[in-house]
C-alpha positions, 0 to 999 in steps of 0.5 A: 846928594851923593858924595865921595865919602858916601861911595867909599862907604858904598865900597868903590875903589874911589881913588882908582876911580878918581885917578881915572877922572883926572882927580876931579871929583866933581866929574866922577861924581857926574860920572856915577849920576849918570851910571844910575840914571842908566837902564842897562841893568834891566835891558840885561835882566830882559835879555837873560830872561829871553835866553838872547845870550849875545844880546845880553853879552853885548849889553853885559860887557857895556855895563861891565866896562862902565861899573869897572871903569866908575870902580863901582865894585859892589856891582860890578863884581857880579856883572864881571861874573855874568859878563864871563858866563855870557862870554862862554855862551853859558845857558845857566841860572843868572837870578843870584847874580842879577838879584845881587847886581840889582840890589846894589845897584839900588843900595847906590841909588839909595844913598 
């Protein structure tokens, strides 16, 4: 079971988040659950993949606001940073990006 000691460890901003959350770590910690249960990261990848770049802007910016709020910071830095190249319409290799974002978000499964 995911713990608070385990996401500082992971790297989120725990107590920006909990601030967030009304300090109720339980709430947060439902929060994130709910984060990794989300399929967005793969809708992205599809979209990016399909050069449908509003799509994936829209898609994008969700994840961005999501991950930023839980201040999943490990993952939400490279989907700021593919959230902005969406934004200026930037048609570009994404693979790192989405490479790092995946792989975090796995770590964080993982845990």
């Amino acid at each position: 079971m995911l713990t608070i000691a385990d996401l500082r460890e992971f790297g989120a901003d725990v107590d920006e988040a909990l601030v967030r959350c009304m300090n109720n770590e339980d709430f947060y910690l439902l929060l994130v659950g709910k984060a990794l249960d989300d399929m967005k990261l793969s809708q992205l990848e599809e979209q990016i993949n399909e050069k449908d770049y509003d799509a994936a802007f829209e898609t994008a910016h969700t994840l961005k606001g999501m991950l930023t709020n839980l201040s999943l910071t490990p993952i939400s830095d490279p989907v700021c940073r593919i959230t902005e190249l969406l934004r200026a319409k930037t048609d570009t290799d994404y693979s790192s990006l989405m490479t790092e974002a995946k792989t975090q978000f796995a770590r964080l499964r993982n845990i």
